[in-house]
Every structure is written in structure tokens, then in C-alpha cells.
C-alpha positions as CSV (number, residue, x, y, z in Angstrom):
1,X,-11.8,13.2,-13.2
2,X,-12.8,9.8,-15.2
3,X,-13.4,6.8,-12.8
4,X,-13.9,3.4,-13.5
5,X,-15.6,1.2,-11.0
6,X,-15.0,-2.4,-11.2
7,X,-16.2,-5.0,-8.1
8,X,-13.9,-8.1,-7.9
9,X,-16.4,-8.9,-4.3
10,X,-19.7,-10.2,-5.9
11,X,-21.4,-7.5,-3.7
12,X,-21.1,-4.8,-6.6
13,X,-19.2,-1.7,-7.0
14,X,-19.3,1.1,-3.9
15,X,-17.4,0.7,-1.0
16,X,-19.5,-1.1,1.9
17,X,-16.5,-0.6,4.4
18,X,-14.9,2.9,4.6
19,X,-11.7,1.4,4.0
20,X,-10.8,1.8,0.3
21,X,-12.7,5.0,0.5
22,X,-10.0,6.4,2.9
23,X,-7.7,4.8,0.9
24,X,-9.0,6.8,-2.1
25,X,-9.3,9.9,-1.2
26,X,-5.9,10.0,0.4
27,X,-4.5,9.2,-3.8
28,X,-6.6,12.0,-5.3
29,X,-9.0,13.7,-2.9
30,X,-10.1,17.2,-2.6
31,X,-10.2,20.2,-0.3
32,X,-13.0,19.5,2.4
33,X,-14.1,22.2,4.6
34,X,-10.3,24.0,3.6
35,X,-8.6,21.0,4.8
36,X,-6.4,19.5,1.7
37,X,-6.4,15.2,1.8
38,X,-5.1,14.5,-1.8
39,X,-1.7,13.9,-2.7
40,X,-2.2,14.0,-6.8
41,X,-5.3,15.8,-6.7
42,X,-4.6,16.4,-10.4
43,X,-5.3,12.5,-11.7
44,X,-7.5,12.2,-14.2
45,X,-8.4,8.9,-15.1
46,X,-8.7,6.6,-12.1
47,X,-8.9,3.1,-11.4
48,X,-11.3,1.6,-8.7
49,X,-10.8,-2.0,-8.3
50,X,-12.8,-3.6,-5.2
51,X,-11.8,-6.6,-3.7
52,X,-12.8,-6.2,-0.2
53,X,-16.2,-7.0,1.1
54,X,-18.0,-5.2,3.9
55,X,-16.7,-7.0,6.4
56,X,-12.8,-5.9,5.3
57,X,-12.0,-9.6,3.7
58,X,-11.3,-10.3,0.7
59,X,-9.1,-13.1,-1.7
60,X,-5.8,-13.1,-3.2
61,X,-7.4,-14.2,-6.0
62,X,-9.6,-11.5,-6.3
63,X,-6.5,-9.3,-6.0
64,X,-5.2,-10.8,-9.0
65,X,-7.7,-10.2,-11.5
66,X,-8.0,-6.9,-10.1
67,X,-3.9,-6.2,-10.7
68,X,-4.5,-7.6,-14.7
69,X,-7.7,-5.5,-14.8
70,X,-5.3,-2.4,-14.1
71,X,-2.5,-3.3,-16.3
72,X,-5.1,-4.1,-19.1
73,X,-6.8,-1.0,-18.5
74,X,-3.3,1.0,-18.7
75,X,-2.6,2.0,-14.8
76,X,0.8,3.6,-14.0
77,X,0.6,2.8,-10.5
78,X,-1.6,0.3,-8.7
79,X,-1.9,0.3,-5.0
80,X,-2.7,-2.4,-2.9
81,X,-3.7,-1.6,1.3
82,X,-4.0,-5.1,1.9
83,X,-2.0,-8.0,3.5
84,X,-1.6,-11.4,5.3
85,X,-1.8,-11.1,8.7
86,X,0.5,-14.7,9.0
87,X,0.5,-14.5,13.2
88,X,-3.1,-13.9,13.1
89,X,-3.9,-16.6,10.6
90,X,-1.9,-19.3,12.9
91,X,-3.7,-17.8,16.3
92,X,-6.8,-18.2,14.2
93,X,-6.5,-21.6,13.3
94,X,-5.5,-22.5,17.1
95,X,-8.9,-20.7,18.2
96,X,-10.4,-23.5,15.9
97,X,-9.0,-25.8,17.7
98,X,-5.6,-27.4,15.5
99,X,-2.5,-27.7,17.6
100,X,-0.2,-24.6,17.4
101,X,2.8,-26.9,14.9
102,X,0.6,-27.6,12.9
103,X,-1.4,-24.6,12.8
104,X,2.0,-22.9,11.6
105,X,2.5,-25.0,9.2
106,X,-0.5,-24.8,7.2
107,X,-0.3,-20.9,7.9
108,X,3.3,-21.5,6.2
109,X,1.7,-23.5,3.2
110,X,-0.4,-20.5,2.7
111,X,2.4,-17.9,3.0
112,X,4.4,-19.5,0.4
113,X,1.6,-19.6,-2.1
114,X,1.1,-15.9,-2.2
115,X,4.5,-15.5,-2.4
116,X,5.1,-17.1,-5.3
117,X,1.3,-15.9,-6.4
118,X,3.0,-12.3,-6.6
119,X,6.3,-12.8,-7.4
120,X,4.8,-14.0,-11.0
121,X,2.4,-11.4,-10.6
122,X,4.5,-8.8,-9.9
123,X,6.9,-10.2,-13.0
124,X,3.9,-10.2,-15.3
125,X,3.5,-6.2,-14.5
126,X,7.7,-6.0,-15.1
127,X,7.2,-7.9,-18.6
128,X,4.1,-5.9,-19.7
129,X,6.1,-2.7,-18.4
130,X,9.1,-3.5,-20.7
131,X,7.0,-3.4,-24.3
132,X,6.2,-0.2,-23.3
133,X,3.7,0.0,-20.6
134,X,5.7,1.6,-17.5
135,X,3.8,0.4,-14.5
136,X,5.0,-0.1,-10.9
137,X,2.7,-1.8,-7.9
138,X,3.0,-0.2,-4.6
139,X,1.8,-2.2,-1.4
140,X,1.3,-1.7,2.2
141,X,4.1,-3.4,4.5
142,X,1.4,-5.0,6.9
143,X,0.3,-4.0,11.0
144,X,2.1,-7.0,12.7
145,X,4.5,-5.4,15.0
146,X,4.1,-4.6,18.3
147,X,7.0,-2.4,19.2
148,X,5.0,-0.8,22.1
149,X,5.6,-3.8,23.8
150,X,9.0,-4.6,23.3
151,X,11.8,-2.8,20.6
152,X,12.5,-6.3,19.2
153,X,9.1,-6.5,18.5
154,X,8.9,-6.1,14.6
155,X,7.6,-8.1,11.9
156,X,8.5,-8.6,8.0
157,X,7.1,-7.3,5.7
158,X,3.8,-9.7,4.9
159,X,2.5,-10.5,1.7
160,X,1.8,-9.1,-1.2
161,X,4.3,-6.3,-0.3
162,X,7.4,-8.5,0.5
163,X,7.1,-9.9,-3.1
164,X,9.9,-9.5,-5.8
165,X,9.2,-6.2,-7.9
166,X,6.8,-4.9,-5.4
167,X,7.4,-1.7,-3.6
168,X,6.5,-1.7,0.3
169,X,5.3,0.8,2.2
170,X,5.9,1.4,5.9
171,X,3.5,3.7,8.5
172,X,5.2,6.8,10.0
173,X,3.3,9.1,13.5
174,X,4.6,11.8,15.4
175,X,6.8,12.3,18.4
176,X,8.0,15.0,20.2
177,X,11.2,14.9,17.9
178,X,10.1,14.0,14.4
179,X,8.8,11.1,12.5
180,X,8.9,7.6,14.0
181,X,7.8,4.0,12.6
182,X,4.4,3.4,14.0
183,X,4.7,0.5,16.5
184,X,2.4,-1.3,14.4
185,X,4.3,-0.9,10.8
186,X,6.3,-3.7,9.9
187,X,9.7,-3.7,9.4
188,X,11.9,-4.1,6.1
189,X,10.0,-2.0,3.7
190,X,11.5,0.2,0.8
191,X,10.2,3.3,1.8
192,X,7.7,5.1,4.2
193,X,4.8,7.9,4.8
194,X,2.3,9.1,7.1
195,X,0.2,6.3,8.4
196,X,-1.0,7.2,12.0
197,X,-4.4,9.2,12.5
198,X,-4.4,9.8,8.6
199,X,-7.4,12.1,7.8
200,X,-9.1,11.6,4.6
201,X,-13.0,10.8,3.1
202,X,-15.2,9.1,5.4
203,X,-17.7,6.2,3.9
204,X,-20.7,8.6,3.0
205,X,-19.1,11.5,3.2
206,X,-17.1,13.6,5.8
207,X,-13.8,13.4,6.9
208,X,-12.2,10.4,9.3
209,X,-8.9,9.2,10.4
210,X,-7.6,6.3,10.3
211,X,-4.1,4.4,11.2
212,X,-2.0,1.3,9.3
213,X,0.1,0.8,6.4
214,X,-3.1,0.9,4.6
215,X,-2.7,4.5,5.1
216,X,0.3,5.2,4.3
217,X,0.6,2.9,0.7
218,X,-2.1,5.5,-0.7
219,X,0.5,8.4,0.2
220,X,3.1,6.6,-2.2
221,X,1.1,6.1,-4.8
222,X,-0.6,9.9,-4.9
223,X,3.5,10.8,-4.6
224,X,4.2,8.3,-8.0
225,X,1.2,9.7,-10.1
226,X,2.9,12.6,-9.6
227,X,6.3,11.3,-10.6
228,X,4.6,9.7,-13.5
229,X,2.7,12.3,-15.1
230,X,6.0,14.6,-14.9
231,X,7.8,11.5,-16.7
232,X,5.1,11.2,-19.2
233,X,4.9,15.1,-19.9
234,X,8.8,14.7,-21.3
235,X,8.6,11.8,-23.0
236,X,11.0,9.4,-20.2
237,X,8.2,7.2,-18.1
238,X,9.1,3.7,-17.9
239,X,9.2,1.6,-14.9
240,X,13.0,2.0,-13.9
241,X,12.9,5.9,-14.5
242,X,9.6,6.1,-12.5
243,X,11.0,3.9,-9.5
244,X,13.9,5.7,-9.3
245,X,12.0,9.1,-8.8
246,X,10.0,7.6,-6.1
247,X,12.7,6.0,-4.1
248,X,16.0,8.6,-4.8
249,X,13.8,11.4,-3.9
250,X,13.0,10.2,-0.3
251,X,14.7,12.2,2.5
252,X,14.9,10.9,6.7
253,X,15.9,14.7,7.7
254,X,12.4,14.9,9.5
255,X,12.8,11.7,11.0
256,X,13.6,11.2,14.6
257,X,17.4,10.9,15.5
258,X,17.9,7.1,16.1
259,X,15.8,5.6,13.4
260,X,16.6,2.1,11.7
261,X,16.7,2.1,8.3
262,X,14.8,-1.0,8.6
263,X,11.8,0.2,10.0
264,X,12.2,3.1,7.3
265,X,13.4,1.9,3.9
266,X,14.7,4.5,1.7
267,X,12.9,7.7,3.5
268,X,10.3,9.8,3.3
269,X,8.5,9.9,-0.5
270,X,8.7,13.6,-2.2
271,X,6.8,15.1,-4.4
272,X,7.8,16.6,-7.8
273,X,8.8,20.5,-6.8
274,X,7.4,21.3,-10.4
């Protein structure tokens, strides 16, 4: 498999943080020790756009000129495991000592902006995907909610995900009687996959798990490169066909009885049977 590196950080290319390796690996990974952790383990060209420092932080701007990097360099699917955490930002600003109004509303000024920041963005990938290039942007639905404290609980859908043309991912664990929204996964998303003690590549090698809607975003997209390269083999990718594979194939029959659709979007993603 062809990959090409590209560091949106200033710290260079290579993963300082274990997150986008995860991340990574989940996509197109490989067999370790028997154990399989790739979804489209048959990619191969790959994208790697960094735009998280060590410490997990990054820019929306630096997620920008990493989503026109990919389109220019002729991605399919782009996947983004990142998102504004909007109650942390206002608690954060309250630590610093502002007053909890206006700490909200300058958390709000700064919600806005990315909305609108990916609505064009995401309308930008739509434009370039209608003179031929089908492309579709796939990003986690954000670790907000706290239904383990209460069922009411749940949070939108945060930016970038909740922007028009994006599709948003929510986390899915085990219970006793099927698949359940993590308590953490926020709510309203288009569709959903495994995002609870996900094992894939560890930072330096290995195996580790990890939980969020960062985890279960890379699902989705492994699923779509799948889509995509059967839509390409026959001569009918674009972005409509594409996203219509990835959303009319999901399925809630291993879902636990009781589930909102909500907390669930569309289902379960499927893979191509052939």
C-alpha cells in the first residue's frame, strides 16, 4: 500500500499521540498476532493528513487545509476523529476565571464559526464531487453525553460532524442484549459502529483499545472504501451513489430492543458481500 504523509501540526509527520494511529489502523490495518483490525485492508493508496499535536490538540484551520489537501490529492473518503467539545470549552473558560454568560457566549461565537467553516467546506467537497470527483467526508459525532448519569443526558452532535453534507458517526458497546449507544456518543448522528474498547495499532507498535466516536468514524470510512472501490470497479462512483451504499445498507437487527433512532442514525454500516 502507497502512503502519503503530510503534517498540518508544525511538529512533522508521525504520530506523536497514538490517536490517529488507532484511528489508522482501524481504516486499513492488518492481521496482528491472527487478530484482524482493518475494515478495507485492501486500500491502496492512502492519505495521512496530521493535524493533531502530541498533546491531542489541534486547529480547525489546520483541518481545513488538510480536507483541500485530500480533495486535491483525489480522496474518496476523508475521515475526521475530531470535534468541539462546546460544554468543555464554556467549563474551560469559567476555570479561567470569565463568568459562566459570558463564557457561553463566546463558546457560542466559536461554535457558529465552525459551523459555517464546514458547511462551506463540506459544499466545496459537494462542488468538486459534481465535475467528477465523488468524494464524501465522514466525521465522528463527538463524546459529550453522559447517559450513565441520567437517560436525558445526550448531546448534539458537535462540530465538524453536525455540518451540512457531513456524515456523522455515533459509538456503539455491548450489552447483555445487543448493541447499545455508548453513554458517551452523542446523539443525532446519521449512522453508527463499534466505538467502545476498539482494538487496533498501538503508537510504536502492538495492539491497544481505545473508546469514542473517534473510534467508531474510522469503522465507516474502512466500510465506504469498500463501497467505493466496488462503485469504481463498475464504472457508477459518485457521491450520491456512494452515500447511498453506506447509509441504505445499515441494519439495527443486532441492536438492543429499545433503541432510539436518535442515538443510532440509520444503523449499523455493512460491508459489500462481494
Amino acid at each position: 500500500m502507497s502512503l502519503v504523509h503530510m503534517d498540518f501540526t508544525g511538529e512533522g509527520v508521525g504520530d506523536a499521540n497514538g490517536h490517529g494511529t488507532h484511528c489508522a489502523g482501524t481504516i486499513f490495518g492488518r492481521d496482528v498476532d491472527g487478530l484482524r483490525i482493518g475494515v478495507a485492508r485492501g486500500t491502496r493508496r492512502a492519505l495521512i493528513g496530521k493535524v493533531l499535536d502530541q498533546t491531542g490538540a489541534g486547529t480547525s484551520e489546520q483541518i481545513v487545509r488538510a480536507m483541500l489537501w485530500a480533495i486535491e490529492e483525489g480522496a474518496h473518503v476523508i475521515s475526521i476523529s475530531i470535534g468541539m467539545n462546546f460544554p468543555g470549552y464554556v467549563q474551560q473558560m469559567v476555570e479561567a476565571g470569565l463568568p459562566v454568560d459570558l463564557a457561553t457566549s463566546r463558546a457560542l461565537e466559536g461554535y457558529r464559526a465552525n459551523v459555517r467553516l464546514f458547511d462551506t467546506l463540506a459544499a466545496h467537497v459537494k462542488a468538486r464531487s459534481e465535475v467528477g470527483q465523488a468524494a464524501i467526508v465522514i466525521a465522528a459525532a463527538g463524546n459529550e453525553s453522559r447517559r450513565q448519569l441520567s437517560d436525558d443526558f445526550e448531546v448534539a452532535v458537535s462540530p465538524p460532524a453536525n455540518s451540512d453534507g457531513i456524515i456523522s458517526v455515533a459509538a456503539l458497546g455491548q450489552s447483555p442484549t445487543g448493541l447499545v449507544a455508548a453513554d458517551f456518543s452523542n446523539t443525532g448522528a446519521h449512522l453508527s459502529a463499534p466505538g467502545v474498547q476498539v482494538v487496533s495499532a498501538a503508537l510504536g507498535g502492538g495492539l491497544t483499545s481505545m473508546s469514542g466516536t473517534s473510534m467508531a468514524a474510522p469503522h465507516v470510512a474502512g466500510v465506504a472504501t469498500l463501497w467505493a472501490e466496488q462503485l469504481l470497479a463498475t464504472g457508477r462512483l459518485n457521491t450520491f451513489a456512494l452515500s447511498a451504499k453506506l447509509a441504505g445498507s445499515a441494519i439495527t437487527k443486532r441492536l438492543a430492543d429499545g433503541f432510539h433512532s436518535s442515538d443510532v442514525g440509520a444503523g449499523i454500516v455493512q460491508c459489500p458481500l462481494d
